[in-house]
HTML snippet that shows the backbone in 3Dmol.js (N, CA, C, O; Angstrom):
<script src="https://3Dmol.org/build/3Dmol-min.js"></script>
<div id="view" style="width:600px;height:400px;position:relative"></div>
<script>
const pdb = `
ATOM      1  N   UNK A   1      -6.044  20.157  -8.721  1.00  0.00           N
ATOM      2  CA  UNK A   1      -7.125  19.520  -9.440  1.00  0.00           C
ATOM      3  C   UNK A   1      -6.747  18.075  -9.749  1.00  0.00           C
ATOM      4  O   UNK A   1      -5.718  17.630 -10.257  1.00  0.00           O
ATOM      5  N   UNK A   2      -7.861  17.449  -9.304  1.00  0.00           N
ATOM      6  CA  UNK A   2      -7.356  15.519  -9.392  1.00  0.00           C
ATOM      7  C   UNK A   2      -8.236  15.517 -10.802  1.00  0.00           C
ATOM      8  O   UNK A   2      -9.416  15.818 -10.985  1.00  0.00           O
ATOM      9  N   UNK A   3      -7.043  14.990 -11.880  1.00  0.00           N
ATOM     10  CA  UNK A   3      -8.102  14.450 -13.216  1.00  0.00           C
ATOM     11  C   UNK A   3      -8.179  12.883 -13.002  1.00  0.00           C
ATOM     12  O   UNK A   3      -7.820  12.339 -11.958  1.00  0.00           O
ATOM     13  N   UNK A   4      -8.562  12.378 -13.834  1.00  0.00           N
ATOM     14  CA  UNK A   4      -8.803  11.143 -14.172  1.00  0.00           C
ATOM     15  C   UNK A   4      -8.068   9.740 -14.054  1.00  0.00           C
ATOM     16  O   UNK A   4      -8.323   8.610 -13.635  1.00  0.00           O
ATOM     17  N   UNK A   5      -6.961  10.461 -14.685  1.00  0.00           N
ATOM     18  CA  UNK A   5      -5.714   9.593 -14.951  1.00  0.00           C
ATOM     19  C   UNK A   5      -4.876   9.910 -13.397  1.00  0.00           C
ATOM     20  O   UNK A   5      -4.069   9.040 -13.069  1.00  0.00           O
ATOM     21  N   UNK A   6      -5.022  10.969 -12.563  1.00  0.00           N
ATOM     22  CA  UNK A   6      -4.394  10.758 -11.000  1.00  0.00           C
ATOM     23  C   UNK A   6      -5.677   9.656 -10.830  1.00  0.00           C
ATOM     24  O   UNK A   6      -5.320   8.478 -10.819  1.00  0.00           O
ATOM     25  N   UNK A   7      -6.926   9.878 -10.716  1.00  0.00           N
ATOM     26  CA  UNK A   7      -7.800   8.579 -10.132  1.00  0.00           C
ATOM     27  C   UNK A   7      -7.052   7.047 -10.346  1.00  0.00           C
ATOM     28  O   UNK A   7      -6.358   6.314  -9.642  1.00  0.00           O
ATOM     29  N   UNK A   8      -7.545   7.008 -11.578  1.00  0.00           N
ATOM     30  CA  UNK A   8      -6.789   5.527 -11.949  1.00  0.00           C
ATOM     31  C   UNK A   8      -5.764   4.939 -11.033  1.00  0.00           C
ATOM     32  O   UNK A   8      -5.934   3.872 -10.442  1.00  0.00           O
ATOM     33  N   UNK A   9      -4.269   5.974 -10.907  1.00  0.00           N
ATOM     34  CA  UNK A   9      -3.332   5.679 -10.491  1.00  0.00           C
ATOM     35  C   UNK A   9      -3.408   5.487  -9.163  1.00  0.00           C
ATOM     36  O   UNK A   9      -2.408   4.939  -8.697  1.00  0.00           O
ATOM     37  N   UNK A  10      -4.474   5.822  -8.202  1.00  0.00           N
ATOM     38  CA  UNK A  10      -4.982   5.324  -7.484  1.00  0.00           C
ATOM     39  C   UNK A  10      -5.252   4.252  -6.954  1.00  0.00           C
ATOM     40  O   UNK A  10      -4.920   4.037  -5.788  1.00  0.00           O
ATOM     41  N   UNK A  11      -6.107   3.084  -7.910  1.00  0.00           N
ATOM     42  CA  UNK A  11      -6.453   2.081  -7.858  1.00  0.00           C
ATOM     43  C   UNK A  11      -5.624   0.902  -9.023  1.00  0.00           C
ATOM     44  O   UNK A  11      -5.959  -0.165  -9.538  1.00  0.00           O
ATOM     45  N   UNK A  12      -4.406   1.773  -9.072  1.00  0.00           N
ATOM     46  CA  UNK A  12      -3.777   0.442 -10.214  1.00  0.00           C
ATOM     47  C   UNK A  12      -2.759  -0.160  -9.252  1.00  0.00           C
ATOM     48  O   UNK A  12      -2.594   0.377  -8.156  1.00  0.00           O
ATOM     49  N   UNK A  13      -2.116  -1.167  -9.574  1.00  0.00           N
ATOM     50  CA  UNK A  13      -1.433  -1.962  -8.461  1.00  0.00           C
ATOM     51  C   UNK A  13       0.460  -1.686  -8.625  1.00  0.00           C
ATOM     52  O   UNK A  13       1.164  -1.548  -9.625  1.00  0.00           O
ATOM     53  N   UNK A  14       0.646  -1.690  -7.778  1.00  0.00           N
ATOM     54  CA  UNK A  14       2.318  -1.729  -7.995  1.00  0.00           C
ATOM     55  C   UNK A  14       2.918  -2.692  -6.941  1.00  0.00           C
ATOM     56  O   UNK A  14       2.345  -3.022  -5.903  1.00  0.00           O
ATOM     57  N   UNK A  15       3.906  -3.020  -7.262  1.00  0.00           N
ATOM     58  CA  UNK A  15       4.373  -3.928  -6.597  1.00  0.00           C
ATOM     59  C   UNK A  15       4.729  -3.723  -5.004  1.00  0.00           C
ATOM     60  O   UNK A  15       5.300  -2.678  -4.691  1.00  0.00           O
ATOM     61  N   UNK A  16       4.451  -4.565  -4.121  1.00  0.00           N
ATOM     62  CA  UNK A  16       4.920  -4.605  -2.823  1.00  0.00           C
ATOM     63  C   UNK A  16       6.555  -4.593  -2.528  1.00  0.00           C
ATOM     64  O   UNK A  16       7.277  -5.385  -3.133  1.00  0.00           O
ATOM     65  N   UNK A  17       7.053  -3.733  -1.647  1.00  0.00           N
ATOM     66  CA  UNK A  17       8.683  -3.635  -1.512  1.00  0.00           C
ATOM     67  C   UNK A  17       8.864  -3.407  -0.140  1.00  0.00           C
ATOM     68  O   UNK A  17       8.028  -3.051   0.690  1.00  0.00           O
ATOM     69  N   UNK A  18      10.311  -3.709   0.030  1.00  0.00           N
ATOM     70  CA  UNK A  18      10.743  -3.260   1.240  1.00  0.00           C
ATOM     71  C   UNK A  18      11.525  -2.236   0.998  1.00  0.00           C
ATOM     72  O   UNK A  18      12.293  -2.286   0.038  1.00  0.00           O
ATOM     73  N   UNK A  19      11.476  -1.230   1.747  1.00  0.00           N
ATOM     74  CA  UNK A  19      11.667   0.303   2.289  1.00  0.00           C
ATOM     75  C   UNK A  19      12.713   0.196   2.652  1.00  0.00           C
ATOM     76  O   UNK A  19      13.670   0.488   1.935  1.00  0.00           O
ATOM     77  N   UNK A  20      12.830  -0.230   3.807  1.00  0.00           N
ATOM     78  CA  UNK A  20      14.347  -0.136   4.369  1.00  0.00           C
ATOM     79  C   UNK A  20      13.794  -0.652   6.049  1.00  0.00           C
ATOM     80  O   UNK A  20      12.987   0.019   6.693  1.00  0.00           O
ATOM     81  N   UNK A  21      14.396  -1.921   6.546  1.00  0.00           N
ATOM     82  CA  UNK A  21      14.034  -2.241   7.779  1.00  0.00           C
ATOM     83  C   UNK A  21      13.320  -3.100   7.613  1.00  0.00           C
ATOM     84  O   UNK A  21      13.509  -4.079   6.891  1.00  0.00           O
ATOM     85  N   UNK A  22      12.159  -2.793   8.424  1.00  0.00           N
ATOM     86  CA  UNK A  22      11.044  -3.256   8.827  1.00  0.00           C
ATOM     87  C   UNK A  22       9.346  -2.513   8.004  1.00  0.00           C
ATOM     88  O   UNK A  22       8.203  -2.957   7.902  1.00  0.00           O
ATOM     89  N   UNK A  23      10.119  -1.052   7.514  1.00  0.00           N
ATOM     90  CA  UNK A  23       9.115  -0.572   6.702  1.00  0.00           C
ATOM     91  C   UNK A  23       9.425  -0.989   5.048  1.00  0.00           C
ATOM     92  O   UNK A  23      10.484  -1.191   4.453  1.00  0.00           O
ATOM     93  N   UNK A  24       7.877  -1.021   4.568  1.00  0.00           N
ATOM     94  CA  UNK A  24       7.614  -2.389   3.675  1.00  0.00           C
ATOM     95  C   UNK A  24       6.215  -1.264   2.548  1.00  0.00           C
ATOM     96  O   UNK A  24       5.088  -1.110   3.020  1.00  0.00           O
ATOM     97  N   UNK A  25       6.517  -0.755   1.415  1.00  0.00           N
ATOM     98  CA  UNK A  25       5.465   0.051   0.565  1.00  0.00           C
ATOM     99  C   UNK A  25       4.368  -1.229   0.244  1.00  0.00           C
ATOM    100  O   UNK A  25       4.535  -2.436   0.070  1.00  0.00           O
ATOM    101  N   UNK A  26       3.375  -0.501   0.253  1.00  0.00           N
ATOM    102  CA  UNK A  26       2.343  -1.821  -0.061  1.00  0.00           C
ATOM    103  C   UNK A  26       0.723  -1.149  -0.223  1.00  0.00           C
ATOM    104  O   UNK A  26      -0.405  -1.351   0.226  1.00  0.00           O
ATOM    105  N   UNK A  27       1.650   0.075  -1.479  1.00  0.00           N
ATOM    106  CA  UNK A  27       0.595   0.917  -1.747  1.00  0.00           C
ATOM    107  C   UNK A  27       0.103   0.584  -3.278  1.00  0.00           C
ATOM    108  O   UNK A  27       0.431  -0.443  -3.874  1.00  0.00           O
ATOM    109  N   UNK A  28      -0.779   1.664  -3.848  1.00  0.00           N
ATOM    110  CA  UNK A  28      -0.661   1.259  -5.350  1.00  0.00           C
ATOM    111  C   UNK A  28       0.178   1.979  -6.068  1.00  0.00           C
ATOM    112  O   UNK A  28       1.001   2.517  -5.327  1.00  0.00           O
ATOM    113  N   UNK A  29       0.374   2.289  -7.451  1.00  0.00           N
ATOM    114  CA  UNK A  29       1.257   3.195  -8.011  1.00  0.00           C
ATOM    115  C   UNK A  29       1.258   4.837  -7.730  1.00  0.00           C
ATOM    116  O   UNK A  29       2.260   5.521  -7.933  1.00  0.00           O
ATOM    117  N   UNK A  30       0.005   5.374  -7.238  1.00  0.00           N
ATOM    118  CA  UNK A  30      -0.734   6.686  -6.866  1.00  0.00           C
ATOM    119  C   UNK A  30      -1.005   6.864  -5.685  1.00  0.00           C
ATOM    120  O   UNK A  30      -1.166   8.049  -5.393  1.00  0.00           O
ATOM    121  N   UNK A  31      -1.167   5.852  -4.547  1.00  0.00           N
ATOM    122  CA  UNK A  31      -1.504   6.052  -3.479  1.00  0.00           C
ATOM    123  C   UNK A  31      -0.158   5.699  -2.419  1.00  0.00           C
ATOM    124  O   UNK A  31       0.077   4.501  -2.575  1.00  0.00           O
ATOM    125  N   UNK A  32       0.578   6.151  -1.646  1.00  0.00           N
ATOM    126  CA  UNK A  32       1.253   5.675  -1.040  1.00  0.00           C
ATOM    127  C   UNK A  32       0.715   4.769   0.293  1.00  0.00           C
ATOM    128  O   UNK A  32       0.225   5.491   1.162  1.00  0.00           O
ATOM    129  N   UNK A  33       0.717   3.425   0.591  1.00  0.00           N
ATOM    130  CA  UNK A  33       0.670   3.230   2.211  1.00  0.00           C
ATOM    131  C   UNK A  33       1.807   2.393   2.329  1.00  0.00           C
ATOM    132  O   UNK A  33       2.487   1.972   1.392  1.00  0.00           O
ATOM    133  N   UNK A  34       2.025   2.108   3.928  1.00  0.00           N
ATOM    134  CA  UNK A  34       3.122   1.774   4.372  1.00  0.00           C
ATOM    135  C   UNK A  34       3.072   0.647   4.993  1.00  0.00           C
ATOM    136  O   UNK A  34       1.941   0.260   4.697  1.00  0.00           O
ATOM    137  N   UNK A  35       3.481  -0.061   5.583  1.00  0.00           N
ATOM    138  CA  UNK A  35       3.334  -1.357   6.455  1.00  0.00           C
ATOM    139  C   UNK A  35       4.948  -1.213   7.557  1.00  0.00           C
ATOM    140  O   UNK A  35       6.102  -1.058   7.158  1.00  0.00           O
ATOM    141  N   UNK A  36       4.516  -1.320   8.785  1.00  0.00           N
ATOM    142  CA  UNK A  36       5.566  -1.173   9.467  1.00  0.00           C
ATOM    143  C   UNK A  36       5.359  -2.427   9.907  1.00  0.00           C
ATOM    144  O   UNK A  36       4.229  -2.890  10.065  1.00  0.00           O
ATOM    145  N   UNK A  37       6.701  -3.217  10.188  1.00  0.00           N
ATOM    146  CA  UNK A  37       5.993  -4.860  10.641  1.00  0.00           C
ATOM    147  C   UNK A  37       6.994  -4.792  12.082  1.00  0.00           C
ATOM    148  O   UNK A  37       8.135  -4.329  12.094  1.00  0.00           O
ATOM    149  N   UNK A  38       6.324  -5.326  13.184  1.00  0.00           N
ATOM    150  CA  UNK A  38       6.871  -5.753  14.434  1.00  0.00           C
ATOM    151  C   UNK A  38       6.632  -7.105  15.002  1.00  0.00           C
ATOM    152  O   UNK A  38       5.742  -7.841  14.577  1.00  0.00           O
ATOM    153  N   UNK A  39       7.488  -7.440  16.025  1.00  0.00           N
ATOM    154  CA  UNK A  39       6.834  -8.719  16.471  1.00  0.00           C
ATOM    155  C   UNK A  39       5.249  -8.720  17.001  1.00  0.00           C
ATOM    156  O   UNK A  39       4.384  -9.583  16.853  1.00  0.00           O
ATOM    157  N   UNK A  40       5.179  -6.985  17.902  1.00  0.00           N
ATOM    158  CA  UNK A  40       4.022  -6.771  18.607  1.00  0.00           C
ATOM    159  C   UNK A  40       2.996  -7.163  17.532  1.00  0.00           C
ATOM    160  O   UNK A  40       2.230  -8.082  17.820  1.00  0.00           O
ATOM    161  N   UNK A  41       2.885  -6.566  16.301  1.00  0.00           N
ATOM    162  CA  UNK A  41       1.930  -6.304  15.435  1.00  0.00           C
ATOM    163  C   UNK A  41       2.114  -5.579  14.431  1.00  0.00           C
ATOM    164  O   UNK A  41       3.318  -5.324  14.422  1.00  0.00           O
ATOM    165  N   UNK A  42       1.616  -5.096  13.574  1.00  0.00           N
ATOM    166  CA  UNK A  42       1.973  -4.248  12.328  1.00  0.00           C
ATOM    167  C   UNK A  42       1.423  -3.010  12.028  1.00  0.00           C
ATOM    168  O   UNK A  42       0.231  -3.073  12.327  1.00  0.00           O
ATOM    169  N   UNK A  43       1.673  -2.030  11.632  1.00  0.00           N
ATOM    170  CA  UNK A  43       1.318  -0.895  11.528  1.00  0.00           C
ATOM    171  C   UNK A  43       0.857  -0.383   9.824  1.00  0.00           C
ATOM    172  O   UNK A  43       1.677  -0.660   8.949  1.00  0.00           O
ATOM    173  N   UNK A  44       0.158   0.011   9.600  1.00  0.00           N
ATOM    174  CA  UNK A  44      -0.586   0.462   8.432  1.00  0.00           C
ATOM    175  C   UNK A  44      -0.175   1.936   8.657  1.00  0.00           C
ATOM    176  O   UNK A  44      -0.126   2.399   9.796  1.00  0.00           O
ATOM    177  N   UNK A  45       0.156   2.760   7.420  1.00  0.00           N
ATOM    178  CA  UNK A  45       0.251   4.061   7.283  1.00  0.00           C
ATOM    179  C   UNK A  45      -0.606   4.107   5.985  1.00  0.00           C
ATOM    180  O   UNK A  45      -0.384   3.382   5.016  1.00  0.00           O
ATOM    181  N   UNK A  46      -1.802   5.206   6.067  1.00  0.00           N
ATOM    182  CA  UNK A  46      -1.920   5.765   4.951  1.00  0.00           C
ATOM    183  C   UNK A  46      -2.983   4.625   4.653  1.00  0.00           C
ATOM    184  O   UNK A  46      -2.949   4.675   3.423  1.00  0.00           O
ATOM    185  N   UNK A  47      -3.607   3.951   4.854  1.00  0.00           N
ATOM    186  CA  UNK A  47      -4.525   2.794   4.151  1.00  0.00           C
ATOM    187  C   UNK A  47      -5.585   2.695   3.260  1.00  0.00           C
ATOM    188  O   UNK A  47      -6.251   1.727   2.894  1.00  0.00           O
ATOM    189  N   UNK A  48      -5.641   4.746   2.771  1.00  0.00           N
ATOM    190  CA  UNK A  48      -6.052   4.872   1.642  1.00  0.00           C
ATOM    191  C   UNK A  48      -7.475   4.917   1.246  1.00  0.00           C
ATOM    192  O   UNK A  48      -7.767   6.092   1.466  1.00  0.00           O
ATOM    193  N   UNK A  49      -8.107   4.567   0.975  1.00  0.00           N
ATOM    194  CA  UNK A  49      -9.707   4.541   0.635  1.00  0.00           C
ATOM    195  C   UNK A  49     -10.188   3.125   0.678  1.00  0.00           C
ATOM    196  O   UNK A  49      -9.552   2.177   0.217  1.00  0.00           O
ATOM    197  N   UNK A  50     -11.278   3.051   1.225  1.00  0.00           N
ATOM    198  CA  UNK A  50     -12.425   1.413   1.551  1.00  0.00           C
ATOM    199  C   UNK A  50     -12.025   0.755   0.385  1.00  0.00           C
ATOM    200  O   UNK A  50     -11.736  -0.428   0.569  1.00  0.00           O
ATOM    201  N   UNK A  51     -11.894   1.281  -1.070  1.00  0.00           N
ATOM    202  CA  UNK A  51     -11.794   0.031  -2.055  1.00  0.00           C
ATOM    203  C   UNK A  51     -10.441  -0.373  -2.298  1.00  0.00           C
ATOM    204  O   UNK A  51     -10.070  -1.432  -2.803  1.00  0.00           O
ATOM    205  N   UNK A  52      -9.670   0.681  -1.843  1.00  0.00           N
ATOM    206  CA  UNK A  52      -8.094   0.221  -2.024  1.00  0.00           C
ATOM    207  C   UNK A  52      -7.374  -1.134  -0.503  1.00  0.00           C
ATOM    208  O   UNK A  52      -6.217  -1.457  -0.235  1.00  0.00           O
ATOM    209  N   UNK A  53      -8.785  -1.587   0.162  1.00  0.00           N
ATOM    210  CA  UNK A  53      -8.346  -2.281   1.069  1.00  0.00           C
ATOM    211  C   UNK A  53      -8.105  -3.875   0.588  1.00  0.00           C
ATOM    212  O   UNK A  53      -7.197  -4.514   1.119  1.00  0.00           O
ATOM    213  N   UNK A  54      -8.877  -4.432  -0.344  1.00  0.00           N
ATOM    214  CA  UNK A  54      -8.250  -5.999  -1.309  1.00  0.00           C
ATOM    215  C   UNK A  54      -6.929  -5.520  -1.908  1.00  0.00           C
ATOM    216  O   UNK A  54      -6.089  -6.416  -1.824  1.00  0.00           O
ATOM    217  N   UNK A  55      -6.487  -4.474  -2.450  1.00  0.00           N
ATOM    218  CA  UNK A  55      -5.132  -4.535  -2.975  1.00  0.00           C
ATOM    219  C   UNK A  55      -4.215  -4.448  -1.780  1.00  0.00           C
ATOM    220  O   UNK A  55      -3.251  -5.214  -1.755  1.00  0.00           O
ATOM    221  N   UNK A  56      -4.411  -3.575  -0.753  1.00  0.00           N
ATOM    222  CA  UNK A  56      -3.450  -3.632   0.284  1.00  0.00           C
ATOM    223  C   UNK A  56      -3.315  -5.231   0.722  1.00  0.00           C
ATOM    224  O   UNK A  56      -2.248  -5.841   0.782  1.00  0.00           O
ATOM    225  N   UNK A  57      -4.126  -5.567   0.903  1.00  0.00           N
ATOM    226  CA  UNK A  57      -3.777  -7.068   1.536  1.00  0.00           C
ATOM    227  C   UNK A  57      -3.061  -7.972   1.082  1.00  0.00           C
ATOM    228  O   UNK A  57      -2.353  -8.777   1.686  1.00  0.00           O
ATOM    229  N   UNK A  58      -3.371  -7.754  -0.742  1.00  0.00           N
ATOM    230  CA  UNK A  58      -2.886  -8.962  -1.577  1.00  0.00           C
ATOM    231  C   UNK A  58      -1.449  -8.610  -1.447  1.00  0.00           C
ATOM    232  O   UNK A  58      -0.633  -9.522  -1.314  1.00  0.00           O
ATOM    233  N   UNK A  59      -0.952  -7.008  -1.482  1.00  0.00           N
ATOM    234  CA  UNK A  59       0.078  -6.636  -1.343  1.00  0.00           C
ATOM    235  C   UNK A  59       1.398  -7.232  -0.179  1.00  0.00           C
ATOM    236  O   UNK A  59       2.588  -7.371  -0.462  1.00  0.00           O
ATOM    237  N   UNK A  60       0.677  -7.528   1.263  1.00  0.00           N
ATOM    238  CA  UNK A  60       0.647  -7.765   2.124  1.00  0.00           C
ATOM    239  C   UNK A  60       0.883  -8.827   2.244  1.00  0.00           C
ATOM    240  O   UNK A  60       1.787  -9.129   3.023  1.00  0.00           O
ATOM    241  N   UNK A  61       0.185  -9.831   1.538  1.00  0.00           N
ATOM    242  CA  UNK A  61       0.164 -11.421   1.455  1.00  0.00           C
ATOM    243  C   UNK A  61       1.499 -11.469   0.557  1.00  0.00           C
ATOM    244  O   UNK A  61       2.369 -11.922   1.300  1.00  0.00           O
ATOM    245  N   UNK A  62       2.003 -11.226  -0.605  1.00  0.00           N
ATOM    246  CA  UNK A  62       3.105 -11.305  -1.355  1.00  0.00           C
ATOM    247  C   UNK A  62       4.204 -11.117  -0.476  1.00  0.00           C
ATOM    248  O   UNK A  62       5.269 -11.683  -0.727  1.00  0.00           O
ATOM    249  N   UNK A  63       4.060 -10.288   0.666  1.00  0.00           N
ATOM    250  CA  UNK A  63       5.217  -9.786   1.240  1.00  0.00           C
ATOM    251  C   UNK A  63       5.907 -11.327   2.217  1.00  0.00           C
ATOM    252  O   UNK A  63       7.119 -11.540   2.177  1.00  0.00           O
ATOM    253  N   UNK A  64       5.008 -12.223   2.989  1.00  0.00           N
ATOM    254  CA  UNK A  64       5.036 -12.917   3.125  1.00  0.00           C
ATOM    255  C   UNK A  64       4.377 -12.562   4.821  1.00  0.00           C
ATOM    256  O   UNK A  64       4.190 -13.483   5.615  1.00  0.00           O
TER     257      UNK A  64
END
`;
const viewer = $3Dmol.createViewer("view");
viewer.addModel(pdb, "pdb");
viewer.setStyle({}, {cartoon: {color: "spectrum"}});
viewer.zoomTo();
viewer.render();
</script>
């Protein structure tokens, strides 16, 4: 059962990190996604729900 307070944690922000490598968290505090970065291009894991897509990015953008 998802209450309220799992929602929230959903859409609240946590900081962007590196994982280990090339994999890079760049989820919110509740949602996990991933960012795999290559020269080819980058990989998204997990990208979560349509409104959680402005936090992924900003996440993304911090990372550099």
């Amino acid at each position: 059962m998802i209450t309220a307070q799992d929602a929230r944690s959903g859409s609240e922000p946590f900081p962007a990190r590196r994982v280990a490598g090339n994999l890079y968290y760049v989820g919110s505090r509740g949602l996990a996604s991933y960012l795999i970065a290559t020269p080819e291009g980058h990989i998204l894991i997990n990208s979560g729900l349509e409104s959680s897509v402005p936090m992924i990015e900003a996440s993304t953008a911090k990372l550099g």
